[in-house]
DSSP file (Angstrom, degrees, kcal/mol; ACC not computed):
  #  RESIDUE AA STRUCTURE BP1 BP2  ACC     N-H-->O    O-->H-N    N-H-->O    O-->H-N    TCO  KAPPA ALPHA  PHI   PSI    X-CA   Y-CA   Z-CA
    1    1 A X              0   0    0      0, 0.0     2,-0.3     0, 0.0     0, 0.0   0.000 360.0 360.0 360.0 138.9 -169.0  -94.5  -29.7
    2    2 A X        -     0   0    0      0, 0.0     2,-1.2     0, 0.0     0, 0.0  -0.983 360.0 -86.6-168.5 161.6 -167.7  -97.6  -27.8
    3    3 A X        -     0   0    0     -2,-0.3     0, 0.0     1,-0.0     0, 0.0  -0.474  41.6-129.0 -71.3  76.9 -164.6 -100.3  -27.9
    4    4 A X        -     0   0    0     -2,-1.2     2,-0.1     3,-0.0     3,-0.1   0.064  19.7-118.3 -32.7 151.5 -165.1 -103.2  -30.0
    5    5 A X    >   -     0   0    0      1,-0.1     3,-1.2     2,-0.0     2,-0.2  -0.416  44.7 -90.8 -74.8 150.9 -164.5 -106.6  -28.4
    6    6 A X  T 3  S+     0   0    0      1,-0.2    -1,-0.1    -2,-0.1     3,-0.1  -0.598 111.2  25.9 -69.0 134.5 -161.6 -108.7  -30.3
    7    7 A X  T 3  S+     0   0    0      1,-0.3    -1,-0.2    -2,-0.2    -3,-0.0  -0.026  85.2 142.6 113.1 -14.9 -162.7 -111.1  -33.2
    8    8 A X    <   -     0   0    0     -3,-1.2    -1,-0.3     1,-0.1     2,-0.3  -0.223  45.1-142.5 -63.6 152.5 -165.6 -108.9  -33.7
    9    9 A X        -     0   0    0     -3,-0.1     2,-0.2     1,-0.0    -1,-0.1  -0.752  14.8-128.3 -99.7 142.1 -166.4 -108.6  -37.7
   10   10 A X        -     0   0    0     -2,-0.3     2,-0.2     4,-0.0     3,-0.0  -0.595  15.4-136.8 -83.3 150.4 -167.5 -105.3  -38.9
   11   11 A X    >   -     0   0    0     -2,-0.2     3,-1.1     1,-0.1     2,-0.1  -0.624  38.4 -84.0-113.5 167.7 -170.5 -105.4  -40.8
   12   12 A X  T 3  S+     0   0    0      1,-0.3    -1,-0.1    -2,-0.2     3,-0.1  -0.516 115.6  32.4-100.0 156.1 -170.5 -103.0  -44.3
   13   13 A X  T 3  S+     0   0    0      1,-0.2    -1,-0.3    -2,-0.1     2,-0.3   0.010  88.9 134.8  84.9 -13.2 -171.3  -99.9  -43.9
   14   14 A X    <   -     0   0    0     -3,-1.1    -1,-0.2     1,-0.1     2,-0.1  -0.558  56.7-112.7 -51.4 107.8 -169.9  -99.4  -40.3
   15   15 A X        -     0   0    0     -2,-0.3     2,-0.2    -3,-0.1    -1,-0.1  -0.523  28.6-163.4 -48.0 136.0 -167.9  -96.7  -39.1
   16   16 A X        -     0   0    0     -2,-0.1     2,-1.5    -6,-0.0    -1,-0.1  -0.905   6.9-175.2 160.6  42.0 -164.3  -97.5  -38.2
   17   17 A X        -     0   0    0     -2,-0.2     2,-1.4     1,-0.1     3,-0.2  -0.404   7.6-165.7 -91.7 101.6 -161.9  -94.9  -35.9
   18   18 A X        +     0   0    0     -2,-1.5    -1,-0.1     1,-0.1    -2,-0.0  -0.525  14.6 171.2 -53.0  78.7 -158.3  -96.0  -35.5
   19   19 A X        +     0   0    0     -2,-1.4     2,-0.6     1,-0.1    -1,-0.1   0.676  61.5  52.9 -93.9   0.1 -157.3  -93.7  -32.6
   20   20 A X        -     0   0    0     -3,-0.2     2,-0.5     2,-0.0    -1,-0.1  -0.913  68.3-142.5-117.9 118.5 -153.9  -95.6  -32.3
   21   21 A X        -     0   0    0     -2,-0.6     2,-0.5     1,-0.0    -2,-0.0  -0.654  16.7-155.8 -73.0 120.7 -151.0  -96.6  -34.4
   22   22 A X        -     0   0    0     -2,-0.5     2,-0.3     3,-0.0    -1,-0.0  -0.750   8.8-141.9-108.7 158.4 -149.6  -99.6  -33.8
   23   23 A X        -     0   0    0     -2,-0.5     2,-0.3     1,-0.0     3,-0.1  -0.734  40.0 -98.6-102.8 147.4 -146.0 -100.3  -34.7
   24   24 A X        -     0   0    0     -2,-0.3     2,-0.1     1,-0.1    -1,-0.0  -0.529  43.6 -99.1 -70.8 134.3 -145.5 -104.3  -36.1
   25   25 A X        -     0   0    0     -2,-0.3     2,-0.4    34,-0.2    -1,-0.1  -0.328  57.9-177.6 -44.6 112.5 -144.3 -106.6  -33.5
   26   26 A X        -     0   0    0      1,-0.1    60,-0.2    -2,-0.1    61,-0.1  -0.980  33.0 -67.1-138.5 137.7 -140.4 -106.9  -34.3
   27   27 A X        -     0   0    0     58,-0.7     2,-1.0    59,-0.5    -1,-0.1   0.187  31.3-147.1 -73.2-170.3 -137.9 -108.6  -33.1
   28   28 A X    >>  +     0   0    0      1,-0.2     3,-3.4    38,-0.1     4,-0.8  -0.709  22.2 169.0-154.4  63.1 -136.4 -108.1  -29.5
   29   29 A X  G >4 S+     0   0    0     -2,-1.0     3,-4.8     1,-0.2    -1,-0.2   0.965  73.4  70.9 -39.9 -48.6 -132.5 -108.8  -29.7
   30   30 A X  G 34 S+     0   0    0      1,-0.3    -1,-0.2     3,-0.0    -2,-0.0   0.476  92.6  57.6 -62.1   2.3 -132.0 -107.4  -26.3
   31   31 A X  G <4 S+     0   0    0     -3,-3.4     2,-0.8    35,-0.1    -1,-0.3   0.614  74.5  96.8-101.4 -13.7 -133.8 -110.6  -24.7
   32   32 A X    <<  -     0   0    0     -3,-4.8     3,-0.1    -4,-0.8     4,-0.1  -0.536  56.3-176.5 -61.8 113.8 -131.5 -113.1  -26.2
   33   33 A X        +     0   0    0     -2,-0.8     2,-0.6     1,-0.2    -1,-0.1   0.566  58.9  55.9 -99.6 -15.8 -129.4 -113.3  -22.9
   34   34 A X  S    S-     0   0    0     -3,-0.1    -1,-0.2     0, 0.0    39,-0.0  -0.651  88.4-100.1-172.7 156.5 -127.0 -115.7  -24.6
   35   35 A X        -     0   0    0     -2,-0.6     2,-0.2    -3,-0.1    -2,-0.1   0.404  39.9-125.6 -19.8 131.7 -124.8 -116.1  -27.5
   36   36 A X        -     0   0    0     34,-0.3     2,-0.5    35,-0.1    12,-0.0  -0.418  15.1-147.7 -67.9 164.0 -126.3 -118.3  -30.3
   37   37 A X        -     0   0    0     -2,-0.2     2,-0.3    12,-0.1    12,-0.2  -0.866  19.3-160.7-117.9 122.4 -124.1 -121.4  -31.6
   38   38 A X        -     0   0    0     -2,-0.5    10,-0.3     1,-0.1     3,-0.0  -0.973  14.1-141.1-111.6 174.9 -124.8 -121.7  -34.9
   39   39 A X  S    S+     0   0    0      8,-1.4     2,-0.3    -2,-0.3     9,-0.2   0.827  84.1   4.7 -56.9 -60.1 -124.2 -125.0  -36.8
   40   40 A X  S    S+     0   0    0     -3,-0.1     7,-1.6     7,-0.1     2,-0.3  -0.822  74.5 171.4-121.2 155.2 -123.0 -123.8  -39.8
   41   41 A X        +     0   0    0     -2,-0.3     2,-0.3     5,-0.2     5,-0.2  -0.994   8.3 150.8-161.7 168.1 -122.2 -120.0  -41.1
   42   42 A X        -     0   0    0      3,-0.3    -2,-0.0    -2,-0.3     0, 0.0  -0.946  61.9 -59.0-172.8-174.0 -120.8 -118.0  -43.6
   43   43 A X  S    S+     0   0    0     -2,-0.3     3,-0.1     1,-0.2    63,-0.0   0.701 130.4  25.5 -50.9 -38.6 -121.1 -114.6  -45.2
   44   44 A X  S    S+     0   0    0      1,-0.2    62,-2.9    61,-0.1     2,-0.3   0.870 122.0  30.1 -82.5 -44.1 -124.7 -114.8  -46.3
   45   45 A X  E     -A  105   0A   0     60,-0.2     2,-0.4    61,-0.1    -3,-0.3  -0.980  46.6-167.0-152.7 151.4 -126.2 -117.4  -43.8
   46   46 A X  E     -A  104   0A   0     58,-1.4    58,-2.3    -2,-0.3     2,-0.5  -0.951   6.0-152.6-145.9 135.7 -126.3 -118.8  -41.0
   47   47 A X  E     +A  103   0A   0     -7,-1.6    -8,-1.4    -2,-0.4     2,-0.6  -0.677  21.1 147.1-101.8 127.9 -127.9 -122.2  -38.8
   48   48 A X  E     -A  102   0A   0     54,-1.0    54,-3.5    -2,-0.5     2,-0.5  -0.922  44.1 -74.7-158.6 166.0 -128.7 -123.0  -35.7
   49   49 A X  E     -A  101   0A   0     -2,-0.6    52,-0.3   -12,-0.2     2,-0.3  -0.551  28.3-157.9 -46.0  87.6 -130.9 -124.9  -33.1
   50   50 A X        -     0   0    0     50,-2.9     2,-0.2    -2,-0.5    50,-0.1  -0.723  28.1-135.4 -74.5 135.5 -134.8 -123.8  -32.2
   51   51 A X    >   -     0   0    0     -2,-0.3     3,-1.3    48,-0.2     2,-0.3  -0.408  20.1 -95.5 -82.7 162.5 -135.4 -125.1  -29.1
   52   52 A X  T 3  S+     0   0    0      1,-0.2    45,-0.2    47,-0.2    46,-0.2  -0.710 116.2  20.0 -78.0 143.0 -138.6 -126.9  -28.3
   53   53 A X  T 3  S+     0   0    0     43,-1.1     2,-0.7    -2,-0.3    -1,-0.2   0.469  94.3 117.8  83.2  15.3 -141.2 -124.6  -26.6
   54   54 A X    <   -     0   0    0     -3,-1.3    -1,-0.2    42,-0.8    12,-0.1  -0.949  69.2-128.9-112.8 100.6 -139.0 -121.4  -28.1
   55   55 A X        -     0   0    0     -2,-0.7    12,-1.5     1,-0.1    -4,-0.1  -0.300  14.7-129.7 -47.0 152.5 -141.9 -119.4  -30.8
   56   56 A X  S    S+     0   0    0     38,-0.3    12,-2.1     1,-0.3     2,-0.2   0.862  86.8   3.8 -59.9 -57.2 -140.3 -119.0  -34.1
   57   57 A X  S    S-     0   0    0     10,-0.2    -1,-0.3    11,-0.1    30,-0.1  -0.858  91.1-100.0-127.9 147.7 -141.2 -115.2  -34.4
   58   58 A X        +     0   0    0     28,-0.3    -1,-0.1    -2,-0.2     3,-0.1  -0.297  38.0 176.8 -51.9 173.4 -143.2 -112.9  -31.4
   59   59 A X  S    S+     0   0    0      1,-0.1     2,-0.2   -33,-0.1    -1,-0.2  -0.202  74.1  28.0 -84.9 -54.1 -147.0 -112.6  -32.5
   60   60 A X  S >  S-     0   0    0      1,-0.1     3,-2.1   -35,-0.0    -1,-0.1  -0.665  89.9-113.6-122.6 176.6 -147.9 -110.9  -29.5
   61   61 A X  T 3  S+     0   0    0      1,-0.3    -1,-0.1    -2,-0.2    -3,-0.0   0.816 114.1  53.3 -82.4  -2.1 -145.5 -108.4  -27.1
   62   62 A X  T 3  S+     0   0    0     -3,-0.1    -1,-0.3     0, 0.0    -4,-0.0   0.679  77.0 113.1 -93.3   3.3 -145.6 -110.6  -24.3
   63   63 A X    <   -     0   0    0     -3,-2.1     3,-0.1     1,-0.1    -5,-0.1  -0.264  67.4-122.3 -70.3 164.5 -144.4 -113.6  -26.1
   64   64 A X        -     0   0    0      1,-0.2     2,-0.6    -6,-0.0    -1,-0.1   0.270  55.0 -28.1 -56.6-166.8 -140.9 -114.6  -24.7
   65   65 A X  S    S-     0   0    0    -34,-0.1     2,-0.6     1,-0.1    -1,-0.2  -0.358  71.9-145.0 -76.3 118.4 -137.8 -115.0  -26.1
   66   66 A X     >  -     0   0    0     -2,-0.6     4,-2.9     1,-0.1     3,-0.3  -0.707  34.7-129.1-120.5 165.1 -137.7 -116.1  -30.0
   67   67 A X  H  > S+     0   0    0    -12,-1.5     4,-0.7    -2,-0.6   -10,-0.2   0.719 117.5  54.4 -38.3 -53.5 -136.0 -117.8  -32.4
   68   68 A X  H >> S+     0   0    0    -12,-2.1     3,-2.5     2,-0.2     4,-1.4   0.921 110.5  50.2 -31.0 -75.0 -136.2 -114.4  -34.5
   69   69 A X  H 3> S+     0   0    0      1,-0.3     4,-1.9    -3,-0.3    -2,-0.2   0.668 107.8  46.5 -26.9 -55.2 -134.6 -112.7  -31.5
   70   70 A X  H 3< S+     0   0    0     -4,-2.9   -34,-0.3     2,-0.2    -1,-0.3   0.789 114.9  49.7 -55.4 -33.8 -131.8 -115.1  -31.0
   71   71 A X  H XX S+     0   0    0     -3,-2.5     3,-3.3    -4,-0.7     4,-1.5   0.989 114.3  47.3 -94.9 -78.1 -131.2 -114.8  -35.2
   72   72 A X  H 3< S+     0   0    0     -4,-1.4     4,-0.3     1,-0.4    -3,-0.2   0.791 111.5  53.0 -60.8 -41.1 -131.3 -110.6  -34.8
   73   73 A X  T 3< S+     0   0    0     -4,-1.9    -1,-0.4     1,-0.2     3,-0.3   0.838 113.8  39.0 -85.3  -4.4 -128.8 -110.7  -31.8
   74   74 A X  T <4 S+     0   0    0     -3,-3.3     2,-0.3    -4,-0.2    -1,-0.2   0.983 135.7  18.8 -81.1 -59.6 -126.3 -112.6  -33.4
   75   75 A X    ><  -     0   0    0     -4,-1.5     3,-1.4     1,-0.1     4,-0.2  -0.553  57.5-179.4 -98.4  63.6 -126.8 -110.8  -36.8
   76   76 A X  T >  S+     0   0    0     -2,-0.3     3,-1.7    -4,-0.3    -1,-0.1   0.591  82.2  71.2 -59.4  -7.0 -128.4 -107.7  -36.7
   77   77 A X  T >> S+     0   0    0      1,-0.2     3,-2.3     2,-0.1     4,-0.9   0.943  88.0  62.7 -18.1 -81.2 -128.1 -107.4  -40.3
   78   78 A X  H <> S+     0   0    0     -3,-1.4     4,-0.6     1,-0.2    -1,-0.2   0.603  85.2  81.9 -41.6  -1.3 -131.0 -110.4  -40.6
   79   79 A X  H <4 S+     0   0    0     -3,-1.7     9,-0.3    -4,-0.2    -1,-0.2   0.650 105.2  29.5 -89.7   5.3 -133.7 -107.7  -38.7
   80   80 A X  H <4 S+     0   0    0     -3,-2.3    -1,-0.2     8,-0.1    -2,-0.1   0.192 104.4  91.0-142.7 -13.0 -134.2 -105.9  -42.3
   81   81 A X  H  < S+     0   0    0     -4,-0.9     2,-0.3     7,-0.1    30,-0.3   0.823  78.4  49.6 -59.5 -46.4 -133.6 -109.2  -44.2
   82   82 A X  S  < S-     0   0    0     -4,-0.6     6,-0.2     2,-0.2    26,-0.1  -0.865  78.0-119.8-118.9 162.7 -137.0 -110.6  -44.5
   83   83 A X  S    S+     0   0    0     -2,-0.3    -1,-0.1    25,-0.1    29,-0.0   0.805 102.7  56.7 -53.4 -79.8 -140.6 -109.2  -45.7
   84   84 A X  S    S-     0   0    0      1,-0.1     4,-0.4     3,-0.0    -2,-0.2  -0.022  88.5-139.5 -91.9 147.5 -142.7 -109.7  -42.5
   85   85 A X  S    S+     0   0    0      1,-0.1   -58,-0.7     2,-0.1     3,-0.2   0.605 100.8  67.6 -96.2 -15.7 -140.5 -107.5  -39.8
   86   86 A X  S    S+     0   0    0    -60,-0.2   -59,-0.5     1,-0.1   -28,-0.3   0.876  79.4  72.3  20.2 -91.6 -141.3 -110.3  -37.6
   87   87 A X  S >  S-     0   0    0      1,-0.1     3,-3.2   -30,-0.1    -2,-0.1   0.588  80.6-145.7 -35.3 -44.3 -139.2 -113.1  -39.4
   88   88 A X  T 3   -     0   0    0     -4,-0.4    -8,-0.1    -9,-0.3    -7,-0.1   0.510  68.2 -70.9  68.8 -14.0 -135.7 -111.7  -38.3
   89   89 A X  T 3  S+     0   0    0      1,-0.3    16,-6.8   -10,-0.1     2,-0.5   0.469  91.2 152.5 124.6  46.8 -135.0 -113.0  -41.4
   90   90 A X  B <   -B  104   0A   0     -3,-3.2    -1,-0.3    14,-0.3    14,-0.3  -0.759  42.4-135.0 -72.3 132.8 -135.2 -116.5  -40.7
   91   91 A X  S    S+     0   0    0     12,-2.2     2,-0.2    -2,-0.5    13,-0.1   0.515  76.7   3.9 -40.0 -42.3 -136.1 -118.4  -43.6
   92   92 A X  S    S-     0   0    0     11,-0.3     2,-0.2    -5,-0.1    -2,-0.0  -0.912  74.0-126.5-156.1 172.6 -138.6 -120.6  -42.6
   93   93 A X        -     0   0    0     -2,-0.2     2,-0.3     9,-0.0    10,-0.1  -0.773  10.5-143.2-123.7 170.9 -140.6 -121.1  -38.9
   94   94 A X        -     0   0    0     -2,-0.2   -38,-0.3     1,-0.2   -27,-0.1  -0.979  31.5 -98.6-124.7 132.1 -140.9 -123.8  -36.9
   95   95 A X        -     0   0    0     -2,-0.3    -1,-0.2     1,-0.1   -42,-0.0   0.162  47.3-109.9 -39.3 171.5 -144.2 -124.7  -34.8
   96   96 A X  S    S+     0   0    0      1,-0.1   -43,-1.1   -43,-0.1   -42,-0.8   0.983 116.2  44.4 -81.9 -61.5 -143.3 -123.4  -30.8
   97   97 A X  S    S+     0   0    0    -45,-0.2     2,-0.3   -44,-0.2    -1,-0.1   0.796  97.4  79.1 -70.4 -33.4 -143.1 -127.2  -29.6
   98   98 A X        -     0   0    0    -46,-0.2     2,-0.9   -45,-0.1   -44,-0.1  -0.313  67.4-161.7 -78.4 126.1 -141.2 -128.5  -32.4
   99   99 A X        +     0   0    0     -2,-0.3     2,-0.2   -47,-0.1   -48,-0.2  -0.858  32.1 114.7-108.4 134.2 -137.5 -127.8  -32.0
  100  100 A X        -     0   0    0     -2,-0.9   -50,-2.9   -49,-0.1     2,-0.4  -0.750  62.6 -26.3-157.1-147.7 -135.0 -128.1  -35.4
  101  101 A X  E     -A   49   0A   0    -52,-0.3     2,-0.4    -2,-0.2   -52,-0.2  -0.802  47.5-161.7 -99.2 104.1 -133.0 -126.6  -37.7
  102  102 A X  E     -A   48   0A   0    -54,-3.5   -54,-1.0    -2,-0.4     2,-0.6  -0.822  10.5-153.2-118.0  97.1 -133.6 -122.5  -38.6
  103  103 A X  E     -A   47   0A   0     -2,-0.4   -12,-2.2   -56,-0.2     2,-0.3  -0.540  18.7-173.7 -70.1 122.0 -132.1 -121.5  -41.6
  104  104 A X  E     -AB  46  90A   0    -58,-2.3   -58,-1.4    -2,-0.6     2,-0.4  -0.901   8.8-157.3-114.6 132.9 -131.5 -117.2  -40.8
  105  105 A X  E     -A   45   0A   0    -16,-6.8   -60,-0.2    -2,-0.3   -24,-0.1  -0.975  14.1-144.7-117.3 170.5 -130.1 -115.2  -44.0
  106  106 A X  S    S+     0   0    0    -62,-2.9     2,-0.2    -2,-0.4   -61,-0.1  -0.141  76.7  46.0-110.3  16.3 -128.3 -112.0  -43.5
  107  107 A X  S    S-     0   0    0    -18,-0.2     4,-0.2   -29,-0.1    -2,-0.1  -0.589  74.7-125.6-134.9-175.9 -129.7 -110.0  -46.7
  108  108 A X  S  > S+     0   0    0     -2,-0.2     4,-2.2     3,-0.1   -25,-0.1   0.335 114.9  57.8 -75.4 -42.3 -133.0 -109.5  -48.3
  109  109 A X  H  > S+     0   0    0      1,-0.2     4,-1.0     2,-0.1     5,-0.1   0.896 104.7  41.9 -35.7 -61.0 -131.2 -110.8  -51.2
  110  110 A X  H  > S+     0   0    0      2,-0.2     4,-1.8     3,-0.1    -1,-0.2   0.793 116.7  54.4 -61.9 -51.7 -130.2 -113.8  -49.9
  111  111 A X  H  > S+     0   0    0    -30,-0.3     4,-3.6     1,-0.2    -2,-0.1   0.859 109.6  51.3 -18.0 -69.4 -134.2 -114.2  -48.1
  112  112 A X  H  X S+     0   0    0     -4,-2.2     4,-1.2   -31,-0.2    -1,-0.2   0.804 108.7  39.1 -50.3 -56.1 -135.5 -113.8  -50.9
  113  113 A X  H  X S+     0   0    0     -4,-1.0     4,-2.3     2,-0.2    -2,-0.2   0.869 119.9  58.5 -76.6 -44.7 -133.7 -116.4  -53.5
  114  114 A X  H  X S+     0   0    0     -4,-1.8     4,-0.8     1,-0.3    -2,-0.2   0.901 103.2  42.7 -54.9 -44.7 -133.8 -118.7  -50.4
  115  115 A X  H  X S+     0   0    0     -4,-3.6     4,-1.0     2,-0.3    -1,-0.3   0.669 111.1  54.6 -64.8 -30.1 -137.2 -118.7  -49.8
  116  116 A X  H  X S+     0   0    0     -4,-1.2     4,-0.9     1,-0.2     6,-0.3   0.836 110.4  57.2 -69.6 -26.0 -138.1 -119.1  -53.7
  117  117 A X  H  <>S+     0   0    0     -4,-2.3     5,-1.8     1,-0.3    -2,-0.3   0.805 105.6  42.3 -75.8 -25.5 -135.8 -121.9  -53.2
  118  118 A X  H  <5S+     0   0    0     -4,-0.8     5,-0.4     4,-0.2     3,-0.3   0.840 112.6  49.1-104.5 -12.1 -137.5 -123.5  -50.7
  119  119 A X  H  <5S+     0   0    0     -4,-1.0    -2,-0.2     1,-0.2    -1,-0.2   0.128 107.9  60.6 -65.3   2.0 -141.6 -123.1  -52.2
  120  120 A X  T  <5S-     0   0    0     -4,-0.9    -1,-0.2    -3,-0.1    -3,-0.1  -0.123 121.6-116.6-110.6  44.5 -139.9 -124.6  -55.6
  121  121 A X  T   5S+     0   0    0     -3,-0.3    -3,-0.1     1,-0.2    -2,-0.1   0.834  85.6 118.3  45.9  33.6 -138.8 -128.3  -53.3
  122  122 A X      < +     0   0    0     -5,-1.8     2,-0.5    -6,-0.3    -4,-0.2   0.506  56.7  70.9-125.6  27.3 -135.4 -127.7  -53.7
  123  123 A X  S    S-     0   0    0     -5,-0.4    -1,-0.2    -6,-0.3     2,-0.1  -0.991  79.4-144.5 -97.0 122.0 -134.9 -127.3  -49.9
  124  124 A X        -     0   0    0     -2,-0.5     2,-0.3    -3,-0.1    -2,-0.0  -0.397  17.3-173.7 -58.9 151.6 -135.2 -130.4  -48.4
  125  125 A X        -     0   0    0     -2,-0.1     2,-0.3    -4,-0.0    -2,-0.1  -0.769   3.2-175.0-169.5 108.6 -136.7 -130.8  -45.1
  126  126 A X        -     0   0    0     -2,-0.3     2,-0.3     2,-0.0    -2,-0.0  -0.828   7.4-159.1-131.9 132.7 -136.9 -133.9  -43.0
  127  127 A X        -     0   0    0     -2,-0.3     2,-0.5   -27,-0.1   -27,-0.0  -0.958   2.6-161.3-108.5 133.9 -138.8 -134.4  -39.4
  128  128 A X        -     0   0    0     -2,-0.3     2,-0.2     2,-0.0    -2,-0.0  -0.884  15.9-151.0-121.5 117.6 -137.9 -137.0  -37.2
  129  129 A X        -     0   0    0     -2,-0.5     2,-0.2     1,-0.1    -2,-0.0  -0.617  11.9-139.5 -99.3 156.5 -140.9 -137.9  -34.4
  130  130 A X        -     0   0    0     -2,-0.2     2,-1.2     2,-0.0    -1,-0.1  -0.427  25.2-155.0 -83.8 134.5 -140.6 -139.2  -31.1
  131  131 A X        -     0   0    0     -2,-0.2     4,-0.1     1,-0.2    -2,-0.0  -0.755  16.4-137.0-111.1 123.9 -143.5 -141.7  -30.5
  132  132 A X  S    S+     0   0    0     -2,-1.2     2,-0.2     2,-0.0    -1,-0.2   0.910  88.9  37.2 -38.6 -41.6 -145.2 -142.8  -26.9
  133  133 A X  S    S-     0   0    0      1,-0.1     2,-0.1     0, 0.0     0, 0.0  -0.708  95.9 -95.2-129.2-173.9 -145.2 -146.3  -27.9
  134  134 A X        -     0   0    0     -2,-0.2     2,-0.1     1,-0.1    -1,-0.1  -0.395  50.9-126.0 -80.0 153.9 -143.2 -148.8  -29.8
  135  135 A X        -     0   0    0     -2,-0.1    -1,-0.1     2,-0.1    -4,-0.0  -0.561  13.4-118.8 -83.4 167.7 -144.7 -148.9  -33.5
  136  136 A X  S    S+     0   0    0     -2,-0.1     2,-0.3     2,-0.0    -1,-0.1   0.619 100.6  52.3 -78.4 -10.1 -145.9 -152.1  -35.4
  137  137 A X  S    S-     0   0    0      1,-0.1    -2,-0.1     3,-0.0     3,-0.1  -0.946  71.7-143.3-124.0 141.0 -143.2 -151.4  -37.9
  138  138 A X  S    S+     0   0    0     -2,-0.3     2,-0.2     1,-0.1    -1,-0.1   0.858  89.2  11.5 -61.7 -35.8 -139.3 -150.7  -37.7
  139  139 A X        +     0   0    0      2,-0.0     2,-0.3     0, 0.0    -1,-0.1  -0.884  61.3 171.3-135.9 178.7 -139.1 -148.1  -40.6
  140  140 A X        -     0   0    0     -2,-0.2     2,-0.4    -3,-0.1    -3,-0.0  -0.836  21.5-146.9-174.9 126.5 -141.6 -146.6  -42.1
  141  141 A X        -     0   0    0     -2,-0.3     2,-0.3     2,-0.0    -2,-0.0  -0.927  20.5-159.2-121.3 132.6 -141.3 -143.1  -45.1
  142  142 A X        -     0   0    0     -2,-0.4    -2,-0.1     2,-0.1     3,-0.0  -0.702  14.9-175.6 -80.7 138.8 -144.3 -141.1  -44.6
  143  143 A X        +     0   0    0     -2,-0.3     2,-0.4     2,-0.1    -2,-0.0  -0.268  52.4 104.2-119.0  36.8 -145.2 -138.5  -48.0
  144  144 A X  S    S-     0   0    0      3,-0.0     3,-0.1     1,-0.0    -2,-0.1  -0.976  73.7-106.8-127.0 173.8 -148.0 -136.8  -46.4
  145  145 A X        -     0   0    0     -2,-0.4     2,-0.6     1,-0.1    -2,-0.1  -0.184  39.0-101.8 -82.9 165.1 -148.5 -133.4  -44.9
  146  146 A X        -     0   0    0      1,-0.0     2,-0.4     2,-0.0    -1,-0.1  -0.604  36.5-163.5 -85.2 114.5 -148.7 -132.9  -41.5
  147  147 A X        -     0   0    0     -2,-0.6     2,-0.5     8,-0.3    -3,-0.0  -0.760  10.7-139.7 -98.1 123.0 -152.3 -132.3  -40.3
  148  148 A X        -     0   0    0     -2,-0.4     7,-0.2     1,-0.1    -2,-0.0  -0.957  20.9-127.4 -90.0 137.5 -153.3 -130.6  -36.6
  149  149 A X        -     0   0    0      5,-2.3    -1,-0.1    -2,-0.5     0, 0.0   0.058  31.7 -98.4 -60.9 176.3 -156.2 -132.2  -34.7
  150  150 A X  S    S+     0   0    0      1,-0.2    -1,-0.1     2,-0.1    -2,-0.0   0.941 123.7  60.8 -29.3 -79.8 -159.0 -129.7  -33.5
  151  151 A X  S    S-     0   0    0      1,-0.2    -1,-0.2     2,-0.0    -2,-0.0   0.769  99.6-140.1 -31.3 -46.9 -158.0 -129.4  -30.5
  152  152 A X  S    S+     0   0    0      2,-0.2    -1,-0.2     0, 0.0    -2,-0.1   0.527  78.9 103.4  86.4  13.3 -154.5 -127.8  -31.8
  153  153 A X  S    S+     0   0    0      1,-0.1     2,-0.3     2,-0.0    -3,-0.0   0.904  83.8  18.2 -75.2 -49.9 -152.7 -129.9  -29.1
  154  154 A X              0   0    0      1,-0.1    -5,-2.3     0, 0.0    -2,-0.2  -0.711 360.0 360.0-128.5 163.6 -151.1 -133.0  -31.5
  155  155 A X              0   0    0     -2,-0.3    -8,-0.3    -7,-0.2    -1,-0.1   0.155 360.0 360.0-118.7 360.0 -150.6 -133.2  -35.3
């Protein structure tokens, strides 16, 4: 008997002992240290600001304060709101570097119809990037999806 290494793949036929439960990574009101703003609100939902360098949702228990977090202390309603317990029952995520606009809802109901609403295109969703140098053009509409390099550093 011994501790597998992380990443390793089990090969078929391998015995397999779980001697630990782990509970899903949820969010962690009680680090939001201050009040969210949001942009808009009402009875179902609610907007606000992800900062740049702020993860959407935790993945692991050391991650810092998130966007989920901020969403759960305002509403603590939203921590039961969306499938993944995660999610906080924001709507959609944003990469950790990118900072925008986090659509939160405050139901499962509400999650739910929203989120069909945004995989059928009838949320809109616009990025505007900041460039290092001047471009060769003044305007310019992009239509394609957003690619990360190898590296995982730039898109």
């Amino acid at each position: 008997e011994h501790v597998a290494k992380a990443g390793r793949l089990v090969k078929a036929g391998e015995l397999v002992t779980v001697t630990m439960s782990v509970e899903p990574v949820r969010p962690r009101p009680d680090l939001a240290r201050e009040p969210l703003m949001p942009l808009y609100e009402d009875e179902s939902l609610f907007v606000f600001a992800k900062r740049r360098g702020e993860p959407s949702v935790r993945l692991r228990l050391e991650d810092g304060v998130t966007a989920a977090d901020r969403a759960v202390a305002h509403c603590a309603a939203c921590e039961f709101a969306s499938a993944d317990p995660r999610d906080g029952g924001l709507v959609q995520r944003l990469d950790t570097w990118t900072s925008g606009l986090i659509l939160a809802a405050k139901s499962a109901e509400v999650w739910k119809a929203l989120r069909a609403l945004l995989f059928e295109g009838e949320i809109e969703k616009s990025y505007l990037a900041l460039c290092e140098r001047v471009p060769g053009w003044k305007e310019r509409e992009v239509d394609e999806p957003l690619a990360q390099t190898a590296d995982r550093k730039t898109m």
